[in-house]
BATORLO-252153 format. One line per field, with one value per residue (C-alpha): residue in three letters; residue number from 1; x, y, z. Coordinates in pm, 1 decimal, padded with zeros to 6 digits. Each point is the difference from the previous one (the first is absolute). Layout:
REM residues N
r: (ALA	...)
k: (NUM	...)
x: (X	...)
y: (Y	...)
z: (Z	...)
//
This chain:
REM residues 292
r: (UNK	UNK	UNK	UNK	UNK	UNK	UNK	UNK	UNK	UNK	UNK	UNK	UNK	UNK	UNK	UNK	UNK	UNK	UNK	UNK	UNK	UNK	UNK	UNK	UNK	UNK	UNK	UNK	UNK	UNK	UNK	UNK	UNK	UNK	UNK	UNK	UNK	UNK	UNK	UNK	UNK	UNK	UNK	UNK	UNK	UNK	UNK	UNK	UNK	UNK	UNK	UNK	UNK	UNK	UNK	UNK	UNK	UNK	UNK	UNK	UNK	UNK	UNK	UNK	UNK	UNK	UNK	UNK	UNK	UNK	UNK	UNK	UNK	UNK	UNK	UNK	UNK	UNK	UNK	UNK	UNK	UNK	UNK	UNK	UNK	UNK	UNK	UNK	UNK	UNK	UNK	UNK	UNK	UNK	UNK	UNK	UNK	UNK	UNK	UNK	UNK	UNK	UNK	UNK	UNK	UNK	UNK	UNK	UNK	UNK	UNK	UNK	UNK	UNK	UNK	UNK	UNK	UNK	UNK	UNK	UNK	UNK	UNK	UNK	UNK	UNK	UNK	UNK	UNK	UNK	UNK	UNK	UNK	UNK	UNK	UNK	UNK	UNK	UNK	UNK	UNK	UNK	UNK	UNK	UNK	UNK	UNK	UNK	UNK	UNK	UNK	UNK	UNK	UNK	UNK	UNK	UNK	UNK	UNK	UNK	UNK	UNK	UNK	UNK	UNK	UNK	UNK	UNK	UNK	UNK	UNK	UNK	UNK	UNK	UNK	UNK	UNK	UNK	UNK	UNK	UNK	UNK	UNK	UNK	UNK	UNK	UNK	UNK	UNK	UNK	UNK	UNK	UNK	UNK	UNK	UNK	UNK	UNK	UNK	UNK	UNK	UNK	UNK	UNK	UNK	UNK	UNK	UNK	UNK	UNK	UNK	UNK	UNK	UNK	UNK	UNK	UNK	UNK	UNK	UNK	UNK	UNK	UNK	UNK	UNK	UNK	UNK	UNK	UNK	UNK	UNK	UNK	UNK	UNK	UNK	UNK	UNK	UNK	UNK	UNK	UNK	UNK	UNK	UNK	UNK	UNK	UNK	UNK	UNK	UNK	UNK	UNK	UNK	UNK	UNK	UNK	UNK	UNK	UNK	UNK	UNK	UNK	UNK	UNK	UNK	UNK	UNK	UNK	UNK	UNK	UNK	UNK	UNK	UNK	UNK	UNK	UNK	UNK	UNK	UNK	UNK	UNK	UNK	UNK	UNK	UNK	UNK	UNK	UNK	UNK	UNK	UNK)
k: (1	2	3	4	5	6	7	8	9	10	11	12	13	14	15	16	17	18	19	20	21	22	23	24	25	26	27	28	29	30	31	32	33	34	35	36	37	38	39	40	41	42	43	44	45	46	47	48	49	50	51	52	53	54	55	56	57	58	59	60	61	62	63	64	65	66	67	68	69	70	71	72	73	74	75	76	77	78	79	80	81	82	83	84	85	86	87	88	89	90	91	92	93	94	95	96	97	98	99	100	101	102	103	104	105	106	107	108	109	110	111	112	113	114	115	116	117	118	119	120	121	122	123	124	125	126	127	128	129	130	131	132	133	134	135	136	137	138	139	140	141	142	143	144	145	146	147	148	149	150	151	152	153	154	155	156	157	158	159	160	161	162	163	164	165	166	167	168	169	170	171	172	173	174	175	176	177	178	179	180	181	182	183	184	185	186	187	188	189	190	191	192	193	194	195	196	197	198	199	200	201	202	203	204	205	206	207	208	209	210	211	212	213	214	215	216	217	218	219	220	221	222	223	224	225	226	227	228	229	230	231	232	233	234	235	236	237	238	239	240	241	242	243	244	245	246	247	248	249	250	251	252	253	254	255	256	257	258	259	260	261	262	263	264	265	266	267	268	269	270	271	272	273	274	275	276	277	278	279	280	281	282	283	284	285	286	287	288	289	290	291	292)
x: (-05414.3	-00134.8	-00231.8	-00060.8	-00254.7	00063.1	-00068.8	00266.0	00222.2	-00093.5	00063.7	00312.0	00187.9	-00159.8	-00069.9	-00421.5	-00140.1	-00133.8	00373.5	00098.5	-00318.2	00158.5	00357.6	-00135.9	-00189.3	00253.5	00349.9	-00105.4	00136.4	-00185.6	-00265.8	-00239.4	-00218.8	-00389.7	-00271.5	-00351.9	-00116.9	00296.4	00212.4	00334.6	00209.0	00370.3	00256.4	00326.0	00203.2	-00225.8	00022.0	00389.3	00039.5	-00233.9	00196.6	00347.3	-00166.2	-00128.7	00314.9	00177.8	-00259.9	00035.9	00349.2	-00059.6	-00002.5	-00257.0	-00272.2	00097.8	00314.7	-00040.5	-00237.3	00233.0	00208.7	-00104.0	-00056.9	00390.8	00108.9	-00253.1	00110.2	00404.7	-00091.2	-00227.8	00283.7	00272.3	-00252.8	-00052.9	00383.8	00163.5	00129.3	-00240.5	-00293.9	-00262.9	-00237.0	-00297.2	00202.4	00095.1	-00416.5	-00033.7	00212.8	-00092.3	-00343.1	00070.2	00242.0	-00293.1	-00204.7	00278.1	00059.3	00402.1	00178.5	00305.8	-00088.3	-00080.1	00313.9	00194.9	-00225.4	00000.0	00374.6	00030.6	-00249.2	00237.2	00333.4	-00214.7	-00134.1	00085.1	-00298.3	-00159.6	-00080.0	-00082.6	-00285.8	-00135.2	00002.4	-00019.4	-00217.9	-00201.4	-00191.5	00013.2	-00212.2	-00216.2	-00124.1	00003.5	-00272.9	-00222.0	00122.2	-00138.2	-00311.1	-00091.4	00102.9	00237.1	00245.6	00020.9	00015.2	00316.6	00174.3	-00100.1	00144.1	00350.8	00100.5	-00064.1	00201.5	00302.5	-00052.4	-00022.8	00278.0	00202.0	-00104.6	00030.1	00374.9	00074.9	-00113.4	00190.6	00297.5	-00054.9	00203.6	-00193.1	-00082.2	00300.8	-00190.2	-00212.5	-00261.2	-00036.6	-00380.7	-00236.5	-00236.3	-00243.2	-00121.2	-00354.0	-00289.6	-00324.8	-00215.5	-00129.6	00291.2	00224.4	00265.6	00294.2	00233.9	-00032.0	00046.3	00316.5	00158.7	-00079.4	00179.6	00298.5	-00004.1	-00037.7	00260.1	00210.6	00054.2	00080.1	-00376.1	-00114.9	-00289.6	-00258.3	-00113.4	-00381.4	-00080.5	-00366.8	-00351.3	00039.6	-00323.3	00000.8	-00008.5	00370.4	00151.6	-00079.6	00313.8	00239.2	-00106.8	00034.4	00361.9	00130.4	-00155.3	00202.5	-00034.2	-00136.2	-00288.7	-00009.2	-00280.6	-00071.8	-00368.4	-00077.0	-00252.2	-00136.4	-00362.2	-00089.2	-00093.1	00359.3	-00143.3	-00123.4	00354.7	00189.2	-00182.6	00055.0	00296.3	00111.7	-00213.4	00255.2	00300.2	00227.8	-00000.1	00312.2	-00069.4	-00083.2	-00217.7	00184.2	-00264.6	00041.2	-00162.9	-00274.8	-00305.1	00133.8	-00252.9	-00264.4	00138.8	-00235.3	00238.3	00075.6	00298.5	00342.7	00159.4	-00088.2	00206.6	-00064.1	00224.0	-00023.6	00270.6	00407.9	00122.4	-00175.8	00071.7	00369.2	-00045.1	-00157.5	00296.7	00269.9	-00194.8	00052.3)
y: (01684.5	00143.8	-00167.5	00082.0	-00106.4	-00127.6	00366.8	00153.9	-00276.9	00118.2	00441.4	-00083.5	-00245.0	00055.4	-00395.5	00005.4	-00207.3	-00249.9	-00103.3	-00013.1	-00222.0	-00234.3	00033.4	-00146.2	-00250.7	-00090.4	00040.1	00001.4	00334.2	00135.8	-00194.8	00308.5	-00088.5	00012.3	00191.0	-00248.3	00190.4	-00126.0	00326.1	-00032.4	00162.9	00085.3	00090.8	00235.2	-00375.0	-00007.5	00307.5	00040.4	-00297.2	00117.0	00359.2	-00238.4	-00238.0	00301.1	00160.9	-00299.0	-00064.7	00356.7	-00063.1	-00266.3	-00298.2	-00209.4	-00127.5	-00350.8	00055.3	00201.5	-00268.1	-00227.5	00225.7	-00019.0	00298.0	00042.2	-00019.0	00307.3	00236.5	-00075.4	00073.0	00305.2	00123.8	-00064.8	00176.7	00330.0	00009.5	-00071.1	00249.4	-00057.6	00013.7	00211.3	00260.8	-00239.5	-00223.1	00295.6	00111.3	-00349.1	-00074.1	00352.7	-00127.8	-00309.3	00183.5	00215.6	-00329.1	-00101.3	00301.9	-00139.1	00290.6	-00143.2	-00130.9	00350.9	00151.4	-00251.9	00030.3	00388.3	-00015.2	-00217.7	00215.8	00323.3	-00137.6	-00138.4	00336.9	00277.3	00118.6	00232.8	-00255.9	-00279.1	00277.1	00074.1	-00326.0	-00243.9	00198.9	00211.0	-00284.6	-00211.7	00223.5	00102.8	-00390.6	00021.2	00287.5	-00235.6	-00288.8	00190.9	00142.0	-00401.8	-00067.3	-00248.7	00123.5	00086.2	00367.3	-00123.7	-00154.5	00349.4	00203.9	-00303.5	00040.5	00371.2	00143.3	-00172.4	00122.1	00347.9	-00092.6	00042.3	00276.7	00173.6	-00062.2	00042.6	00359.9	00060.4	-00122.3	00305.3	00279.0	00311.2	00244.7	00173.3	00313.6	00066.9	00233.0	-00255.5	-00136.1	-00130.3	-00214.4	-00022.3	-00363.7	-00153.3	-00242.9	00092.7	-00038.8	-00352.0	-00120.6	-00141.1	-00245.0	00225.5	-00286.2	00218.5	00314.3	-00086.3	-00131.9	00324.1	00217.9	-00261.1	00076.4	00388.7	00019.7	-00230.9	00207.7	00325.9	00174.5	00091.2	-00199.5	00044.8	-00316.4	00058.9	-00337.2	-00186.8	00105.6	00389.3	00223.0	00235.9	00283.6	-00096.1	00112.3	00404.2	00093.6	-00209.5	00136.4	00316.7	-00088.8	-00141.6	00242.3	-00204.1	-00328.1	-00328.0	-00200.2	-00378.3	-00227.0	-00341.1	-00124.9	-00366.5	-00173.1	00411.6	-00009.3	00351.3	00211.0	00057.0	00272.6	00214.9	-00087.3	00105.5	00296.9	00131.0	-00041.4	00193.5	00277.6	00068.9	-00042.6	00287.8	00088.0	-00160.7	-00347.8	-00311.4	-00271.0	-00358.8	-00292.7	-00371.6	-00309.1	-00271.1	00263.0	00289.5	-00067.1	00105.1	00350.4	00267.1	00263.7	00232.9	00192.2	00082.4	-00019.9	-00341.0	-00273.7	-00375.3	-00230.1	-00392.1	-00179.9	00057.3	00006.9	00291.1	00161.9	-00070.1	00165.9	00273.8	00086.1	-00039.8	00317.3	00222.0)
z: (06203.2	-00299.5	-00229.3	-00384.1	-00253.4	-00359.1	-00101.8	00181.0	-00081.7	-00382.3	00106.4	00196.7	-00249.2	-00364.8	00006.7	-00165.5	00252.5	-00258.3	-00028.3	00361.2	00018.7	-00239.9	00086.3	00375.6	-00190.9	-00237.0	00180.2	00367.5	00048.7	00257.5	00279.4	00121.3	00266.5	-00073.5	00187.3	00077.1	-00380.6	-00157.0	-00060.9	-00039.7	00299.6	-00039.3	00245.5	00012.0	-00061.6	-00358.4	-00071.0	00021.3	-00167.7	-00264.0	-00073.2	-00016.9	-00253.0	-00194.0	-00016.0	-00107.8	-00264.9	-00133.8	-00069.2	-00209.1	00245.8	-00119.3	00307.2	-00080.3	00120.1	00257.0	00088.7	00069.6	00213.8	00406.0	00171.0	00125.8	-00373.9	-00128.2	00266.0	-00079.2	-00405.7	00107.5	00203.5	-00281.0	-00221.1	00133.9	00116.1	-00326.2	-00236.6	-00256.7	00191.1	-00182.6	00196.1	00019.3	00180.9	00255.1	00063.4	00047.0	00243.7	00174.8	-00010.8	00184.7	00275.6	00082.7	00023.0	00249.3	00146.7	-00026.7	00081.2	-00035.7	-00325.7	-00114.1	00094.8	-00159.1	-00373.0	00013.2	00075.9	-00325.4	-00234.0	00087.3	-00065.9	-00346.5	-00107.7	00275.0	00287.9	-00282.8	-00230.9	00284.0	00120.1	-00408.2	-00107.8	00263.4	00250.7	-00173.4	-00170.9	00343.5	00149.1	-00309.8	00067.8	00382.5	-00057.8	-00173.8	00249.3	00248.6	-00184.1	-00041.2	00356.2	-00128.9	00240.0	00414.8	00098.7	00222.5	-00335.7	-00159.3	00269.1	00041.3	-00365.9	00005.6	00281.0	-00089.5	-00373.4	00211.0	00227.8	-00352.0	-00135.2	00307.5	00016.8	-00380.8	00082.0	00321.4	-00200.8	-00302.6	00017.6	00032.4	-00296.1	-00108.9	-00013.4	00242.0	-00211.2	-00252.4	-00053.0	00293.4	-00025.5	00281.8	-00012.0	00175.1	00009.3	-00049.3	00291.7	00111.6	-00268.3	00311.2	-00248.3	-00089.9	-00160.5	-00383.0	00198.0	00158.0	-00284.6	-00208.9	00323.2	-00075.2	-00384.7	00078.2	00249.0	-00153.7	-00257.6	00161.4	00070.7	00385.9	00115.6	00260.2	00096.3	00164.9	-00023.3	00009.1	00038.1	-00034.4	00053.4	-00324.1	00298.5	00168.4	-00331.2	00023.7	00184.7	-00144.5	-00373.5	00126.6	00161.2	-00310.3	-00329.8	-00278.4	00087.3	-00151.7	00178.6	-00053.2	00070.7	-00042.1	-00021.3	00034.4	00259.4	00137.2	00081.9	-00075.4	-00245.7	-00185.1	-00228.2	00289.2	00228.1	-00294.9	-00096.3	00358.8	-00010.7	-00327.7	00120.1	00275.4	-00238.8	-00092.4	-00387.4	00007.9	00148.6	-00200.0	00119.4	-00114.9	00024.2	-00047.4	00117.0	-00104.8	00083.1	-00164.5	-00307.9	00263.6	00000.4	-00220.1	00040.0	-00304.6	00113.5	-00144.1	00326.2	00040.5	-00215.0	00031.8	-00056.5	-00015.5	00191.5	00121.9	-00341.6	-00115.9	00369.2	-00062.0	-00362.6	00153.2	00274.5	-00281.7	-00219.3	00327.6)
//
């Protein structure tokens, strides 16, 4: 079993950890276990308990009620919480965070079956996901989080993205835009990039789908294969020098190809080209397709 300091306590369930040091002191929330120095140890048990009581709390609950409540009593409210109508998007990443914490697949199914009937699977991905995993990034940066909870949560996030595509209908015409999508080498998480092949294709453009960690050199034939195209990238945790990957790569485009980049690093690329256009987040990608 997993064990967690006060610290990830604090990354994993926004609780400072001055105040879960007083809500154990005054409401006898939690009993960690001590090390011979005296440093507080928590365990999965805590922490879940924890992630319900700060859910609760963000929806107004005040802790001296939910103080009262035993441990049987939090998890029913939790669980009315996230399924009710009302429930706001907080409440959703919440409860995402603590099925990953779980690894509940059943519970997952069941809350991602409620968030689509609530706002549909494109909106579930932009505004439930999207930020999920913008914190599971600095989760794991922290290592707040197990690389197993990491990889749980993210192939069944995958899982559905995967069959949200199968289920498109393909382009109407067939010579409409392609965009040839990829990972920078060493990048190996392609979550963003898969949902931006789901937005493309979604709305009626070809997509070539090359996936993670892509040496700058495996693109030369394909470029030449496909003159008119769009290249997307997305640059997050790569540990290489993006400016000279990038560079390479527009040398071999055609006069006609445009370089589409996005991603947490891409302020590390010193690249003054017109072929190249940046672009912040899925919004502005979404903006983007609809000017085509």
């Amino acid at each position: 079993m997993s064990t967690y300091s006060i610290k990830d306590l604090e990354n994993l369930t926004g609780i400072q950890a001055h105040t879960i040091r007083i809500w154990e002191q005054r409401y006898n929330l939690l009993s960690p276990e001590r090390t011979p120095t005296n440093i507080r140890k928590y365990s999965e048990k805590d922490l879940r308990k924890l992630l319900s009581i700060a859910l609760l709390n963000n929806n107004g609950l005040k802790i001296s009620k939910i103080a009262k409540l035993s441990d049987m009593n939090i998890a029913e409210t939790v669980l009315q919480l996230s399924e009710g109508e009302d429930s706001n998007i907080e409440s959703q990443i919440e409860s995402l965070k603590m099925i990953m914490v779980d690894m509940n697949e059943a519970k997952f199914e069941k809350l991602f079956s409620h968030m689509v009937l609530q706002m549909g699977f494109e909106e579930t991905i932009l505004k439930i996901f999207v930020p999920f995993f913008k914190r599971l990034t600095f989760l794991w940066q922290t290592e707040s989080v197990t690389v197993a909870q990491i990889n749980f949560i993210t192939s069944l996030y995958k899982q559905k993205v995967y069959v949200a595509i199968d289920g498109l209908s393909p382009p109407e015409k067939m010579n409409s835009k392609k965009f040839i999508m990829f990972l920078p080498k060493t990048e190996q998480l392609d979550n963003g990039l898969l949902l931006y092949n789901y937005l493309a294709k979604k709305r009626g453009f070809q997509t070539l789908y090359l996936g993670a960690s892509l040496p700058s050199e495996g693109l030369s034939d394909i470029l030449g294969k496909n003159p008119d195209s769009y290249l997307l990238s997305v640059a997050t945790l790569a540990k290489i020098d993006l400016t000279a990957y990038y560079t390479k790569i527009l040398a071999a485009c055609t006069e006609n190809q445009k370089l589409l980049l996005t991603g947490s690093q891409i302020n590390t690329v010193k690249i003054n080209n017109s072929r190249l256009i940046l672009f912040q987040d899925y919004i502005e990608f979404k903006d983007f397709l609809d000017r085509l």
